[in-house]
N, CA, C and O atoms as CSV, one atom per row, in Angstrom:
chain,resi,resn,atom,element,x,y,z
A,1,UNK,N,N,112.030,74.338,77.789
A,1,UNK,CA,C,111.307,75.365,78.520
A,1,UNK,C,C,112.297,76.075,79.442
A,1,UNK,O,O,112.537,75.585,80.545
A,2,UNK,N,N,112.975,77.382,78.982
A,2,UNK,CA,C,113.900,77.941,79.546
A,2,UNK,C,C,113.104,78.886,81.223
A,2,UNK,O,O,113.550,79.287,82.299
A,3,UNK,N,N,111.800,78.855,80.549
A,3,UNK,CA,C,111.275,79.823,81.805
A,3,UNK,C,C,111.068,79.178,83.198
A,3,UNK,O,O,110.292,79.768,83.950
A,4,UNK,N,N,111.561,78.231,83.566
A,4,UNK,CA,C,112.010,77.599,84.558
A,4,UNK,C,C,112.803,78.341,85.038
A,4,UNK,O,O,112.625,79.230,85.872
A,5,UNK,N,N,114.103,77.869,84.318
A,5,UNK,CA,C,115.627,78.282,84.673
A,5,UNK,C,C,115.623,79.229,85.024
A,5,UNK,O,O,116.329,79.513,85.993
A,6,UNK,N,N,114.597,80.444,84.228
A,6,UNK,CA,C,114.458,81.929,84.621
A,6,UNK,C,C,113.974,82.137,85.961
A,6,UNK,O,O,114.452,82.858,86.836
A,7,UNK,N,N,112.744,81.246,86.000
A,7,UNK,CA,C,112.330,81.728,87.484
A,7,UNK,C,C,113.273,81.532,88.643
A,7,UNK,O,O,113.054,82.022,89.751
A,8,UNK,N,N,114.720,80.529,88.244
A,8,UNK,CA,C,115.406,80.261,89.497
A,8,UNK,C,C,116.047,81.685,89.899
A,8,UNK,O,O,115.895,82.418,90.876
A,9,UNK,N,N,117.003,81.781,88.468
A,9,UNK,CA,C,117.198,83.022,88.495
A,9,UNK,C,C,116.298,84.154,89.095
A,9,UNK,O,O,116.732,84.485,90.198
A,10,UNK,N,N,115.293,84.785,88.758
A,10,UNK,CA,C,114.496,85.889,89.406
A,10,UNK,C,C,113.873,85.263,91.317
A,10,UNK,O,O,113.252,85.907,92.162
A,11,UNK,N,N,114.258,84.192,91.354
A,11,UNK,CA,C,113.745,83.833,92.687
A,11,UNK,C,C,114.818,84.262,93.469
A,11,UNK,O,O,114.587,84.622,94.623
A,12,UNK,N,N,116.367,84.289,92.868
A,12,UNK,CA,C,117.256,84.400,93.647
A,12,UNK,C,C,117.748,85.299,94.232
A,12,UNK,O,O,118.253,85.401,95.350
A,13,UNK,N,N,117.434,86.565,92.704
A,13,UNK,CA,C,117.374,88.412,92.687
A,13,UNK,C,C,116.007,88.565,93.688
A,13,UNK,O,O,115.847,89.717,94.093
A,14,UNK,N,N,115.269,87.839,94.024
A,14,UNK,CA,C,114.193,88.494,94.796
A,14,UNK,C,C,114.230,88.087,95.847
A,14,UNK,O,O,113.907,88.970,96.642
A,15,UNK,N,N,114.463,87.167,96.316
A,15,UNK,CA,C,115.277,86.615,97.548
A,15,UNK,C,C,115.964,87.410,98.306
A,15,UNK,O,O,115.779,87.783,99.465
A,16,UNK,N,N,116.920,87.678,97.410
A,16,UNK,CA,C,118.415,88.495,98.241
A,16,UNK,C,C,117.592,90.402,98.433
A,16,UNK,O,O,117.755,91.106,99.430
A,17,UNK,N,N,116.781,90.793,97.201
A,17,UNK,CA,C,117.177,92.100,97.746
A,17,UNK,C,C,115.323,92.139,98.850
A,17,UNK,O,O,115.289,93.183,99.502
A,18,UNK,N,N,114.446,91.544,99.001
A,18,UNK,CA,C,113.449,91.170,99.895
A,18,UNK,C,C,114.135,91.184,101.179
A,18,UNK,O,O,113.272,91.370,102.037
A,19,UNK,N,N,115.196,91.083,101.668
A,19,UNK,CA,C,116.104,90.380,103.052
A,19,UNK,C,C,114.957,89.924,104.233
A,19,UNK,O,O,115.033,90.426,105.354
A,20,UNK,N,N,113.791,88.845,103.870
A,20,UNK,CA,C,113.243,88.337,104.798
A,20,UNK,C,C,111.779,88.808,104.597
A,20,UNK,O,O,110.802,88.138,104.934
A,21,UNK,N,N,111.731,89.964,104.046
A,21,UNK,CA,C,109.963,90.658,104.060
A,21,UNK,C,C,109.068,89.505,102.789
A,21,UNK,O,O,109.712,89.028,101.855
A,22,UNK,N,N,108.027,89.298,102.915
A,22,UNK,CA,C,106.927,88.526,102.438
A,22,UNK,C,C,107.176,89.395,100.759
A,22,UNK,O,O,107.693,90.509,100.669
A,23,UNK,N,N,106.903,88.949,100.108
A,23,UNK,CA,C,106.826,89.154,98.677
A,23,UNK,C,C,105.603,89.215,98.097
A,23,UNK,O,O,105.103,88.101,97.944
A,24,UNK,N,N,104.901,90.187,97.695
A,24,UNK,CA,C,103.264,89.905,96.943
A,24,UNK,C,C,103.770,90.084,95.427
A,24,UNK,O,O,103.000,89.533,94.640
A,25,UNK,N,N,104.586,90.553,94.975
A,25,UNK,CA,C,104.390,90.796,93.319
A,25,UNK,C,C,105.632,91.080,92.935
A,25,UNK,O,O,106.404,91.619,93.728
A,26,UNK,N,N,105.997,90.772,91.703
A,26,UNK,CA,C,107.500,90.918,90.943
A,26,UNK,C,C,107.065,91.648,89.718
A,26,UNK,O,O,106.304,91.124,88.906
A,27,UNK,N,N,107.564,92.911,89.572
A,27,UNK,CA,C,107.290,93.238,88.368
A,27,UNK,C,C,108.472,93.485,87.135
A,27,UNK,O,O,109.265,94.418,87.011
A,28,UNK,N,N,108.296,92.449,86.405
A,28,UNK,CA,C,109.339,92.032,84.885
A,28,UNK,C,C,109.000,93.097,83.654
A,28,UNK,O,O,107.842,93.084,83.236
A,29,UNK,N,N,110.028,94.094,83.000
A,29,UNK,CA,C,109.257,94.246,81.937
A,29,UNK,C,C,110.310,93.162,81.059
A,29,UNK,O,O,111.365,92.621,81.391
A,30,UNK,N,N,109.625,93.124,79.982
A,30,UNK,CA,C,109.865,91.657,79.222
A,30,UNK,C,C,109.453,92.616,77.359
A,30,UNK,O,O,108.436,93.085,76.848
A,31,UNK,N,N,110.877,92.482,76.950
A,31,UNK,CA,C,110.951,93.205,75.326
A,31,UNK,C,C,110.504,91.865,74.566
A,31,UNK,O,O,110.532,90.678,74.890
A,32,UNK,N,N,110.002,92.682,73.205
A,32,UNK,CA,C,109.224,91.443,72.237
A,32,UNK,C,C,110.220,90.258,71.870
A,32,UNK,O,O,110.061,89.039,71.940
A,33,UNK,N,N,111.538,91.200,71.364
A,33,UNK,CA,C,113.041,90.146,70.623
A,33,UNK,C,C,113.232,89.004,71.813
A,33,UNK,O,O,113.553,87.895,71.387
A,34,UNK,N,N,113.111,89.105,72.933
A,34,UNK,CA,C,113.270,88.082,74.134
A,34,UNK,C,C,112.384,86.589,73.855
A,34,UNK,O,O,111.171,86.382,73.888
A,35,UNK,N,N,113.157,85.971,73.666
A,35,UNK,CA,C,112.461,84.128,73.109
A,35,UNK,C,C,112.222,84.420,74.961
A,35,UNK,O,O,113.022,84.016,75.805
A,36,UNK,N,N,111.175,85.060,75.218
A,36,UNK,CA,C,110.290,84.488,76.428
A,36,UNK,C,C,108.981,84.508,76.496
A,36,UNK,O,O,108.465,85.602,76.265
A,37,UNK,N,N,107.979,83.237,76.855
A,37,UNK,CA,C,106.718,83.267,76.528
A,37,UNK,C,C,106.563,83.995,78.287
A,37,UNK,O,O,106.998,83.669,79.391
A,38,UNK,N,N,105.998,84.726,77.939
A,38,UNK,CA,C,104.987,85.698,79.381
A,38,UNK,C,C,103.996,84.626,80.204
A,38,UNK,O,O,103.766,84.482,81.405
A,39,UNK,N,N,103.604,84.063,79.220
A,39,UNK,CA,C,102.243,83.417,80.283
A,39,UNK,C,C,102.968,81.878,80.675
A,39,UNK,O,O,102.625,81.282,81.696
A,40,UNK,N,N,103.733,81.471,79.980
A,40,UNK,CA,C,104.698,80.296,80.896
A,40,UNK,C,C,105.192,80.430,81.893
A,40,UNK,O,O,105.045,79.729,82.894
A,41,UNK,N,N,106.162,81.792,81.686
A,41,UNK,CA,C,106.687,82.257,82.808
A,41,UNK,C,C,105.862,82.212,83.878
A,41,UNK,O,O,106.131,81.324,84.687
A,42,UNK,N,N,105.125,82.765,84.074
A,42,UNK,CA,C,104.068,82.937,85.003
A,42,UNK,C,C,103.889,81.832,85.826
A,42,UNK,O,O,104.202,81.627,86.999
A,43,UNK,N,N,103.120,80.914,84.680
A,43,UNK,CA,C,103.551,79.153,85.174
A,43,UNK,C,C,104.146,78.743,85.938
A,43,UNK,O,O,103.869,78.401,87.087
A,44,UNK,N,N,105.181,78.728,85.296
A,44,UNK,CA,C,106.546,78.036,85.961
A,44,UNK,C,C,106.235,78.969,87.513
A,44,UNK,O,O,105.820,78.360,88.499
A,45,UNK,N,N,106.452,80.231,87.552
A,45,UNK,CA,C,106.470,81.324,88.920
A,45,UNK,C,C,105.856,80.011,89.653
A,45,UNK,O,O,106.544,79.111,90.133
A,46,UNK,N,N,104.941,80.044,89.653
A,46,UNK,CA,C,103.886,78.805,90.938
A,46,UNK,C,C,104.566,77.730,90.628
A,46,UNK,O,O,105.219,77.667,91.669
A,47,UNK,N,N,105.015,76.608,89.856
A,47,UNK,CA,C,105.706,75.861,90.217
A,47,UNK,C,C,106.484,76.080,91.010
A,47,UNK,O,O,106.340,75.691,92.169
A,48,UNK,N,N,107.586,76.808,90.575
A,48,UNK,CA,C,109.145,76.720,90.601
A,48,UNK,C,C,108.735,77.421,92.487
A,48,UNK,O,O,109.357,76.803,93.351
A,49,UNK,N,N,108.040,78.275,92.888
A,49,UNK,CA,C,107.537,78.794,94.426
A,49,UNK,C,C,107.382,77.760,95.420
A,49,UNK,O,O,107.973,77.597,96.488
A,50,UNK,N,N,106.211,76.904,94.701
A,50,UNK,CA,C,105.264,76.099,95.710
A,50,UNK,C,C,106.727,75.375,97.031
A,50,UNK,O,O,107.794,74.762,97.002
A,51,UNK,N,N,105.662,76.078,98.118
A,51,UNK,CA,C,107.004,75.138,99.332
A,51,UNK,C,C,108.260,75.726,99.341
A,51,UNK,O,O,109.355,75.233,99.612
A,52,UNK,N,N,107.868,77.152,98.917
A,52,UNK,CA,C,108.844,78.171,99.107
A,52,UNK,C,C,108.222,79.627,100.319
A,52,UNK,O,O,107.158,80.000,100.813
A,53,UNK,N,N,109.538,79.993,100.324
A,53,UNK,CA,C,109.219,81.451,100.766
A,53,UNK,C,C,108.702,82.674,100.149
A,53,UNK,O,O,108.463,83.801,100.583
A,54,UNK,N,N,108.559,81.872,98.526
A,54,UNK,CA,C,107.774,83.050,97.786
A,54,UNK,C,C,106.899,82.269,97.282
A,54,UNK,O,O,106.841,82.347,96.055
A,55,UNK,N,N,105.866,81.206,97.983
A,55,UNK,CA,C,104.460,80.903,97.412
A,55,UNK,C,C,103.648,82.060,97.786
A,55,UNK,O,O,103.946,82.707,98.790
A,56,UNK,N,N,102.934,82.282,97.266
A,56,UNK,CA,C,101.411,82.961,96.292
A,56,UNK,C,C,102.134,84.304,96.042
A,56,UNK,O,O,101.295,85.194,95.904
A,57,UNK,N,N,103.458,84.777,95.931
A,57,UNK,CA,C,104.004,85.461,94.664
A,57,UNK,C,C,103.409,85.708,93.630
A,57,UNK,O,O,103.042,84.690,93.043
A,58,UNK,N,N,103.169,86.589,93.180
A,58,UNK,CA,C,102.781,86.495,91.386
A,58,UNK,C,C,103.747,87.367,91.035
A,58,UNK,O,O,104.316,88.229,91.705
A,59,UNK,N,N,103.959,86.802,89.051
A,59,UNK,CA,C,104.698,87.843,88.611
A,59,UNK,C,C,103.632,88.621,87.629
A,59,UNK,O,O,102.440,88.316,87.649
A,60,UNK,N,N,104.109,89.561,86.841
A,60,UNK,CA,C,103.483,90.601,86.639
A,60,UNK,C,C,104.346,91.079,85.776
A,60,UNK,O,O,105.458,91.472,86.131
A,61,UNK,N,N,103.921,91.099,84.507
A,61,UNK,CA,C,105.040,92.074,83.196
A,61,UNK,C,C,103.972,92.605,82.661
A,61,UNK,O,O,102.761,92.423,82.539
A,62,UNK,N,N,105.024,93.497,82.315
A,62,UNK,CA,C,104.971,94.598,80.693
A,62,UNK,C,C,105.310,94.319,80.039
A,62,UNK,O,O,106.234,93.567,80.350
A,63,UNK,N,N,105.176,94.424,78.885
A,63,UNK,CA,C,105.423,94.165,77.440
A,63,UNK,C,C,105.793,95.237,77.218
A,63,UNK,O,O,105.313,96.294,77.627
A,64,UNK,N,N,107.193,94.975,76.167
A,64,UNK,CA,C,107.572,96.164,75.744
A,64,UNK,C,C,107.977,95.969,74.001
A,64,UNK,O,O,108.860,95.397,73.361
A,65,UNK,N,N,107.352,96.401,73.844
A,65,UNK,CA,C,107.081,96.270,71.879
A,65,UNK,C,C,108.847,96.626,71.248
A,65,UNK,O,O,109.635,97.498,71.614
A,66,UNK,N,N,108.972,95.697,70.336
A,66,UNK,CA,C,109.923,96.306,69.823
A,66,UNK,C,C,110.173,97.171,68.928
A,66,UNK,O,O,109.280,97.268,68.086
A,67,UNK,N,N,111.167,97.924,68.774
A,67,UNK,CA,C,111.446,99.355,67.958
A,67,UNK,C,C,112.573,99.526,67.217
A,67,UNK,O,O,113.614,99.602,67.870
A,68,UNK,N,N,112.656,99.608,66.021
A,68,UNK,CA,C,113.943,99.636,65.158
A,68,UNK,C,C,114.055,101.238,64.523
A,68,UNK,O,O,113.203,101.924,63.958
A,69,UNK,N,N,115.329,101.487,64.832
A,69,UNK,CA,C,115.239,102.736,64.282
A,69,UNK,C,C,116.593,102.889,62.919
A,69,UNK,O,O,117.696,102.932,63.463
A,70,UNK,N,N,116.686,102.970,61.395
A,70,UNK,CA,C,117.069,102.846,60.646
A,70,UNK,C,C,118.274,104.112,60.642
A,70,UNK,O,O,118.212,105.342,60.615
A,71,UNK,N,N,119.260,103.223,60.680
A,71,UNK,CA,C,120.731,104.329,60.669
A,71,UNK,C,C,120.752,105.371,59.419
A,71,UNK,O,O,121.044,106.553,59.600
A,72,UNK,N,N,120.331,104.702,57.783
A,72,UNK,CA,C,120.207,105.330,56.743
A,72,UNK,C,C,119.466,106.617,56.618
A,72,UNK,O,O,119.825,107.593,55.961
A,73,UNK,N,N,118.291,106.480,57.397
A,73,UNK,CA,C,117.286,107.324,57.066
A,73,UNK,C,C,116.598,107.693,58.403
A,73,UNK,O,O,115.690,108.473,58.113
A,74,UNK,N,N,116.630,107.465,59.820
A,74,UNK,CA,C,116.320,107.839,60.571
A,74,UNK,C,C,114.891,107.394,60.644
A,74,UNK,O,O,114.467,107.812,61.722
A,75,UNK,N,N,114.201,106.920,60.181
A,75,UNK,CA,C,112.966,106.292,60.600
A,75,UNK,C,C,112.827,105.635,61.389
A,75,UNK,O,O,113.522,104.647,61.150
A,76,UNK,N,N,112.202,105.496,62.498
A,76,UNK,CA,C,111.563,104.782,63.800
A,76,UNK,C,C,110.475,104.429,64.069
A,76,UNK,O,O,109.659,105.097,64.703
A,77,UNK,N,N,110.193,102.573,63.320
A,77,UNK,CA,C,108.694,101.697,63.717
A,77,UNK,C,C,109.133,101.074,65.026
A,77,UNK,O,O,110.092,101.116,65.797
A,78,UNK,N,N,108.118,100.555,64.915
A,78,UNK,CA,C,107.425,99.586,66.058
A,78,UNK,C,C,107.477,98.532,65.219
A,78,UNK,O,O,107.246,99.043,64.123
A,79,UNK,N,N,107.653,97.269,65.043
A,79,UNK,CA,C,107.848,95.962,64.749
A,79,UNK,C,C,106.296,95.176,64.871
A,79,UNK,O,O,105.718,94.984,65.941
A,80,UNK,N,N,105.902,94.871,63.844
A,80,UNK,CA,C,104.799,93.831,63.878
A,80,UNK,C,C,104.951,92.276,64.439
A,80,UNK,O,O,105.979,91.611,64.309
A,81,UNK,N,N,103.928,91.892,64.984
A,81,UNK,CA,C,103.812,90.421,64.999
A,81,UNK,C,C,105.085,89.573,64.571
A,81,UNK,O,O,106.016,89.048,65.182
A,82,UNK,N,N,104.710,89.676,63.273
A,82,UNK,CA,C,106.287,89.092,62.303
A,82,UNK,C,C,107.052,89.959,61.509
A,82,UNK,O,O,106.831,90.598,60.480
A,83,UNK,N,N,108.224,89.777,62.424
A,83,UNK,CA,C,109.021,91.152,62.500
A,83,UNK,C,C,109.759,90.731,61.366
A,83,UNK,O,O,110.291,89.630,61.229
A,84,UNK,N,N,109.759,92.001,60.277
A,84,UNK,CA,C,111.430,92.203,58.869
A,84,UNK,C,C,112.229,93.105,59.584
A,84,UNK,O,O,111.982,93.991,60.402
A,85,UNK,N,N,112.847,92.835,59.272
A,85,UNK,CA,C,114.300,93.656,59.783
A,85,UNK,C,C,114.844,94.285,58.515
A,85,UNK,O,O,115.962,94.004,58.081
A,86,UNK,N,N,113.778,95.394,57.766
A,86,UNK,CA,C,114.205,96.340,57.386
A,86,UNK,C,C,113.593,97.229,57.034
A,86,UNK,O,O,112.412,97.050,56.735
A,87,UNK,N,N,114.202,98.553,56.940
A,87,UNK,CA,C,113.579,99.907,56.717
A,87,UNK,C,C,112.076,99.797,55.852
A,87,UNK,O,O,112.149,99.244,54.755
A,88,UNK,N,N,110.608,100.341,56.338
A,88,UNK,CA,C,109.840,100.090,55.788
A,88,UNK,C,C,109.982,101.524,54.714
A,88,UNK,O,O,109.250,101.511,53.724
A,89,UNK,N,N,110.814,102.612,54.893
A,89,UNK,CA,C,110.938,103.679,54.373
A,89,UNK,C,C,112.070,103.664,53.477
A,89,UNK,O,O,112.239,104.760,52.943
A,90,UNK,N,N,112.692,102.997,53.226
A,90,UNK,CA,C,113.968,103.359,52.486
A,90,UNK,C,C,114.108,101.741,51.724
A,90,UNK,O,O,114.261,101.714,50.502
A,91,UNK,N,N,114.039,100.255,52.606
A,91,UNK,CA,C,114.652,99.470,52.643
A,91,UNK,C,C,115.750,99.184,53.104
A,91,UNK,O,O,116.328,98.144,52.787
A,92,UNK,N,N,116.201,99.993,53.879
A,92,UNK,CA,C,117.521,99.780,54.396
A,92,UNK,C,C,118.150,98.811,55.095
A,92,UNK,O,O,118.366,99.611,56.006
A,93,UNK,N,N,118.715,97.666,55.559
A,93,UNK,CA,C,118.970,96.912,56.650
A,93,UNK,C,C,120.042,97.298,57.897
A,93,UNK,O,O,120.595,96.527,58.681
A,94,UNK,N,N,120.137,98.757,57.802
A,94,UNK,CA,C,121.493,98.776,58.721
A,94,UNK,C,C,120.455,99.601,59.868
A,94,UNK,O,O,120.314,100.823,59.915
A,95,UNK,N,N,119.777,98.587,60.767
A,95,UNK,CA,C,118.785,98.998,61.774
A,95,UNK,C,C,119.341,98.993,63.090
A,95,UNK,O,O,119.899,97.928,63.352
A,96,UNK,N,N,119.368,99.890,64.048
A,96,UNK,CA,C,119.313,99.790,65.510
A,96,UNK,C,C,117.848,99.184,66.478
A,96,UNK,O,O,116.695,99.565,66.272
A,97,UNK,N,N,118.198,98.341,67.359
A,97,UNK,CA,C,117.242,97.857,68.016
A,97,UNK,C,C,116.997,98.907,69.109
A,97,UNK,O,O,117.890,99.130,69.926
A,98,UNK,N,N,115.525,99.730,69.174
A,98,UNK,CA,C,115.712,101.275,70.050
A,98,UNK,C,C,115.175,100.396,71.400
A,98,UNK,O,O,115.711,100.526,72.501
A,99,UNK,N,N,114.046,99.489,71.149
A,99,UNK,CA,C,113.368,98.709,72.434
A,99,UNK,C,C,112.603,97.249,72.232
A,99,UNK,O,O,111.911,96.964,71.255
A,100,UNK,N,N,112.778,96.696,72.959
A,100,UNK,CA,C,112.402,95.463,72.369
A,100,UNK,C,C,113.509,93.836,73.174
A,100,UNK,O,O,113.074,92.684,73.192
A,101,UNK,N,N,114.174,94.041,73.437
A,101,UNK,CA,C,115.696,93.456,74.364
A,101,UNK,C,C,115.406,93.126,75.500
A,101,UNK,O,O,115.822,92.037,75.895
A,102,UNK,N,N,114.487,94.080,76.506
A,102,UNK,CA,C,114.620,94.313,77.811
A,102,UNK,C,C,114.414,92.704,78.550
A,102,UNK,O,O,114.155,91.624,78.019
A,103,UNK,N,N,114.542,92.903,79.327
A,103,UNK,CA,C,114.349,91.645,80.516
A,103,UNK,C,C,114.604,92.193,81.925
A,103,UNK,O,O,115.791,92.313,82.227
A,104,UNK,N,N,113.833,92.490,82.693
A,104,UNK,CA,C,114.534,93.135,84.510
A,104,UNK,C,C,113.433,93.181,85.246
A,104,UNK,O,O,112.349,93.724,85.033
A,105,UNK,N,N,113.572,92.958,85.561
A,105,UNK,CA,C,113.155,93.391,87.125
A,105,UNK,C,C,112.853,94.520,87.285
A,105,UNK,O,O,113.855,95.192,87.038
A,106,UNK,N,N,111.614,95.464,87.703
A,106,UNK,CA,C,111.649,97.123,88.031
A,106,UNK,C,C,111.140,97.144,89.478
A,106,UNK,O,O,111.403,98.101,90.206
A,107,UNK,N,N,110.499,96.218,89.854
A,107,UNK,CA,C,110.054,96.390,91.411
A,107,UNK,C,C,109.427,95.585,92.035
A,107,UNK,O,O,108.638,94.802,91.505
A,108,UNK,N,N,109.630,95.628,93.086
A,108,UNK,CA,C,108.250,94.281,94.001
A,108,UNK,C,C,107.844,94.735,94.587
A,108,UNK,O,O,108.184,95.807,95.088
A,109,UNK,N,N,106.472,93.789,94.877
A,109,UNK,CA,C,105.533,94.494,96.093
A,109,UNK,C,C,105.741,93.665,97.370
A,109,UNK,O,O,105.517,92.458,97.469
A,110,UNK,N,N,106.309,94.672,98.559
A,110,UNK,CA,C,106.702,93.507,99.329
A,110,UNK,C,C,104.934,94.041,101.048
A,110,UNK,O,O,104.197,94.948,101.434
A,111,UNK,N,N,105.337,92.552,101.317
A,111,UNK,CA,C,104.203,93.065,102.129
A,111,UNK,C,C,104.721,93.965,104.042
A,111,UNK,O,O,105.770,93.751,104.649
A,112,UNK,N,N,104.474,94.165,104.139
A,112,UNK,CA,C,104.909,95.423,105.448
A,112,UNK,C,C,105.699,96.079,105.091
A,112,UNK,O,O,106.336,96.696,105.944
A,113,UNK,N,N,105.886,96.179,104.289
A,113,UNK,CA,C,106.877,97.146,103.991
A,113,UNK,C,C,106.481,98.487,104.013
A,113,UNK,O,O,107.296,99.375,103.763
């Protein structure tokens, strides 16, 4: 269960740029290709908090679908459930990943702020 490790990580980025203000919300967008389960994460968030300076934190993602766009032929899907990795228009395999990767951080909600 890597989404631990993650939350240390994002506790640490939210930590430092917070410099002391109360924290209500972290917002992650989170691409499909990312081996990260969303609702673990979450999980872990209240564990990995409790008896911290960021208990009752929540996090908060987007999903961001992934998108392949085919070098051969220029076609651009959206990726199903169970993703092929190739051109549904041509067959091609020489694909660019357009979205789908992401992992960050875009903002928090801090409180007095």
């Amino acid at each position: 269960m890597h989404e631990l490790s993650l939350c240390g990580a994002i506790a640490d980025i939210v930590t430092r740029h917070a410099e002391g203000r109360p924290v209500q919300t972290i917002h992650l967008r989170i691409g499909q290709l990312r081996q990260i389960v969303p609702d673990t994460l979450v999980y872990c968030w209240s564990l990995f908090t409790a008896d911290t300076a960021l208990a009752g934190s929540r996090i908060d993602v987007e999903h961001v679908p992934a998108r392949l766009a085919c070098r051969a032929c220029g076609d651009r899907r959206e990726l199903d459930a169970a993703p092929v990795f190739a051109c549904p228009s041509c067959a091609g395999t020489d694909l660019e990943v357009v979205t789908g990767e992401e992992f960050l951080i875009t903002s928090l909600d801090l409180t007095g702020a």
